[in-house]
N, C-alpha and C positions, 0 to 999 in steps of 0.2 A: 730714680733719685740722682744718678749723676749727671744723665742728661738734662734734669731740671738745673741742677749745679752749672754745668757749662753753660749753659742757656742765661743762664742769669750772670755771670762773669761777663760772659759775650756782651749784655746788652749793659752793662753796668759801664763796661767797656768802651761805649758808641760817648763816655761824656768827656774822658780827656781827648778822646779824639775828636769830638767836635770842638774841646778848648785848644786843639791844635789848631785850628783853621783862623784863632783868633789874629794872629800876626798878618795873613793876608787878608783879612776886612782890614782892619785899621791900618793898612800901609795904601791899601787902594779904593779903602769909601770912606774914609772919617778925616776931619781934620788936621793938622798936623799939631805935634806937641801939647797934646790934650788928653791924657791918659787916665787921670783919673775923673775925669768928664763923661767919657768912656764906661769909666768901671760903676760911676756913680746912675748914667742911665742905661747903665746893662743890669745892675741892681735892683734897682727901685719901681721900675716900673712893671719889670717881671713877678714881684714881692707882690704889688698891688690887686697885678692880672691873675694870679693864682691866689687871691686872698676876694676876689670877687666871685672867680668859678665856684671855691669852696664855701665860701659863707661861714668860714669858721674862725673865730675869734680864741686866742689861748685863756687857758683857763687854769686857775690856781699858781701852781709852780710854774706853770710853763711860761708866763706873761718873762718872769728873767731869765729861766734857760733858753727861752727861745734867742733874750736878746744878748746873752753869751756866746750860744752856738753861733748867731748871726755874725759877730764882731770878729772869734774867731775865725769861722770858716769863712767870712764874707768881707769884712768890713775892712780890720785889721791887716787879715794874707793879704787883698788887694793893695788895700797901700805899700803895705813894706814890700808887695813884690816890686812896684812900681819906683820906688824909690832906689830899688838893688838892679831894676833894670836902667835907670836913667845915670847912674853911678859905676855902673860895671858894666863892660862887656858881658855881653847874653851869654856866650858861653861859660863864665863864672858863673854867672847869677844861676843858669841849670845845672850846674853841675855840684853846687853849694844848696841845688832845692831838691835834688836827688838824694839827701840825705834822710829825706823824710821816711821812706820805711825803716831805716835803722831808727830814728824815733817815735813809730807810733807800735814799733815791735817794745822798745822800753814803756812807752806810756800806757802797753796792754798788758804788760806785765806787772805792772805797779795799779792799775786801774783796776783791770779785768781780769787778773788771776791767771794770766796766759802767759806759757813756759816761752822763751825767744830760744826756738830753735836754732839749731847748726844752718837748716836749712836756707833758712828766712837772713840769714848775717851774709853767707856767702851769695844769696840772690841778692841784697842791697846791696855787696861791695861791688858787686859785678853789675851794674845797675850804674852805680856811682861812675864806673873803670867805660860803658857803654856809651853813657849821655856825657863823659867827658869827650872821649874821641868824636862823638858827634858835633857839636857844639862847639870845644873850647880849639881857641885858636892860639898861636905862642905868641901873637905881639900883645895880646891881654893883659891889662896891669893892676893891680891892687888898690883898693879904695877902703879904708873903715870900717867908712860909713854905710857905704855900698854895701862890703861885706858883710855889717852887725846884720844889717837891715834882710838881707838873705837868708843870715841862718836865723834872723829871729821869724820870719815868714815861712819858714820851714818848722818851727817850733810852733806857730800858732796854728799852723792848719794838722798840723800832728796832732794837738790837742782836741782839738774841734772835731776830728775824725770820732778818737776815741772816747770822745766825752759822748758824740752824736750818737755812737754803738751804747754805751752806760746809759744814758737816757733816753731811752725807749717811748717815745709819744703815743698816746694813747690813740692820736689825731690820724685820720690820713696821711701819708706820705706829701699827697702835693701841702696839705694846709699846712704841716710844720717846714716843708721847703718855702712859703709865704712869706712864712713870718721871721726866719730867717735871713733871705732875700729883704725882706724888709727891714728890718734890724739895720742889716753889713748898709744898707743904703743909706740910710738915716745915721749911721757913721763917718760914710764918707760926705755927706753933705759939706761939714763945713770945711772939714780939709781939702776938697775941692775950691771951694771959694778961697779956702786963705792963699792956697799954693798959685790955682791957675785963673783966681777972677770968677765972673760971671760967665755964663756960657755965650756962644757966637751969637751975635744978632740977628744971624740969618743962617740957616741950616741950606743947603744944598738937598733936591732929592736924593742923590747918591749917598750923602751924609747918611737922609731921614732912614734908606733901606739898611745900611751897615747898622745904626744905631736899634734898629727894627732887629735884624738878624741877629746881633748878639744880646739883646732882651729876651726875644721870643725862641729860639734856638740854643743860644749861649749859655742861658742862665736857668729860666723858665722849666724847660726839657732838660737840659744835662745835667742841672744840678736833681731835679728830681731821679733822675735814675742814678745819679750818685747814691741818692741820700737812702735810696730804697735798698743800693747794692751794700751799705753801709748796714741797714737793720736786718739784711740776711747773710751775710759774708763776714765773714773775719775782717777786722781792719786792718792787719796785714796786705791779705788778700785783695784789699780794695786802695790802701795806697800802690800797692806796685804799680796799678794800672795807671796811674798817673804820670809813669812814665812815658807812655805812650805821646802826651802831646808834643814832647823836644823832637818825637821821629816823625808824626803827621807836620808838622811846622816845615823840620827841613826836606820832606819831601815834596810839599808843595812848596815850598820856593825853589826847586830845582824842576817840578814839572809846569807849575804855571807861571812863575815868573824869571826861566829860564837863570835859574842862582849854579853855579859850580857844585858839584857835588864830588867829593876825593872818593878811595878805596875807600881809606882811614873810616869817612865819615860811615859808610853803607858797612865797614865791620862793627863800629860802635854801635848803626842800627841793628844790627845782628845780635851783638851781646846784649841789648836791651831787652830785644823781645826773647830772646831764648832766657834772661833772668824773671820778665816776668812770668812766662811759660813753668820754668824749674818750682816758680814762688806758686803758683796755683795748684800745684800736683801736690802738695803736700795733705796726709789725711789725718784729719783730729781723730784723737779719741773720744767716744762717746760722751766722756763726762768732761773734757774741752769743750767739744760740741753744743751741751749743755750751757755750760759759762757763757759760753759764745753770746748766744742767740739770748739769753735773758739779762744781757748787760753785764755779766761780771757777777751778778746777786741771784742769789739759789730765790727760787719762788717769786720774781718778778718777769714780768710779760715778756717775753721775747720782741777824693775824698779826691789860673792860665797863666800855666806854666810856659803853652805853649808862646806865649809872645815873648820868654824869655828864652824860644830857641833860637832868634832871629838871627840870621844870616849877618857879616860885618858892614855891608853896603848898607843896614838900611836899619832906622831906630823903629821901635815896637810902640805902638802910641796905645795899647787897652789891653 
């Protein structure tokens, strides 16, 4: 049982860390100053390709939960993160989206009938206290707009987490990751158009592979193993891992695009993963446990960040 447990952490784990690697595609295969271009065909077309595998269409409730969960977790996060990265220094905007387990620990508590532990406060603060020192730099300076848009990006995918645990799809994992992915796309359609225009008239191969790599890798695969780690884990337990993308980010930009890396930065990496480590050892009680796994409700069926860890040299474009 626990080794199923770790096993499933682990692999739930492989998706912020592959939405780490988003800041180096899109600084060295995508456009430039096209972000939500980016988000809108890392979205949409992944939606499409997992809604062809599956063959499944939602059905009844699901036709609007899907297209809430979508907006939230998809549609919605992606814009406002994009607008809190193009307004603020990265290391604001991550250290402002590090807030998110201290709100999907209140939105599980009010949702899902789940106690917010001592344990779960001081792993977010220290989470928060990690991906600042990572991240945030002292000539950073304050925005708004920037900043609404941050914390409300950290509020809607908090929501979306714990809504996605409460509604429990009957469906496969990949087909409600589809319809989802489709939804958040079909969101961001026209705010792409109004903000960046039409797309390029001419894509570059290197484009079409980046644009490839984060559909089919980015979205497609990581969000599914999100959304699976989401219907067997605590959503505690599956936001903290979303810390991980601000340390995968700035590790590869200091191992492949040769970026500075401080003490500072490698002990915030430290207090990260030892907060998200603390947050995973914690053991429900059985009738938690319970809660858990059937959404909050007795007798019913039984969360990219990382281009907001960007380095100061260089803007985050997906």
């Amino acid at each position: 049982m626990l080794n199923n447990r770790v096993g499933l952490i682990a692999v739930t784990a492989l998706a912020p860390a592959i939405w780490g690697t988003t800041y180096l595609v899109t600084t060295e295969f995508l456009p430039p100053d096209r972000p939500l271009l980016a988000a809108t065909l890392r979205a949409l077309p992944a939606g499409l390709l997992l809604l062809a595998i599956t063959r499944r269409l939602p059905s009844g409730s699901w036709w609007w939960r899907a297209a809430v969960l979508g907006t939230l977790n998809i549609g919605a996060f992606l814009a406002l993160l994009f607008i809190a990265a193009y307004r603020l220094p990265g290391g604001i905007a991550a250290t402002v989206g590090a807030l998110q387990p201290l709100l999907v620990a209140g939105f599980s508590a009010a949702l899902l009938g789940q106690r917010m532990s001592a344990r779960t406060v001081v792993a977010a603060v220290a989470a928060i206290v990690g991906v600042g020192l990572l991240v945030l730099r002292a000539e950073a300076r304050l925005d708004g707009i920037g900043i609404a848009a941050a914390v409300a990006s950290a509020v809607v995918m908090a929501a979306g987490v714990v809504l996605s645990k409460r509604w429990t799809s009957p469906a496969p994992v990949l087909a409600t990751t589809g319809w989802q992915l489709i939804a958040g796309g079909i969101v961001l359609i026209p705010v792409t158009l109004l903000v960046e225009g039409p797309p390029p008239a001419e894509l570059s191969a290197t484009n079409l592979l980046g644009y490839g790599y984060l559909s089919i890798i980015g979205a497609a695969f990581a969000y599914a193993l999100w959304f699976r780690g989401i219907r067997e884990l605590a959503p505690t337990q599956v936001t903290f891992l979303g810390q991980l993308s601000p340390v995968v980010a700035t590790a590869l930009g200091w191992l492949a695009l040769g970026q500075e890396l401080t003490v500072l930065q490698a002990i915030g990496a430290l207090i990260v993963l030892g907060a998200l480590v603390f947050a995973q050892t914690r053991k429900a009680s059985p009738d938690e446990d319970h809660r858990v796994r059937s959404g909050g409700r007795r007798g019913q069926p039984g969360a990219d960040r990382g281009a907001l860890a960007r380095p100061r040299r260089h803007r985050s474009h997906a």
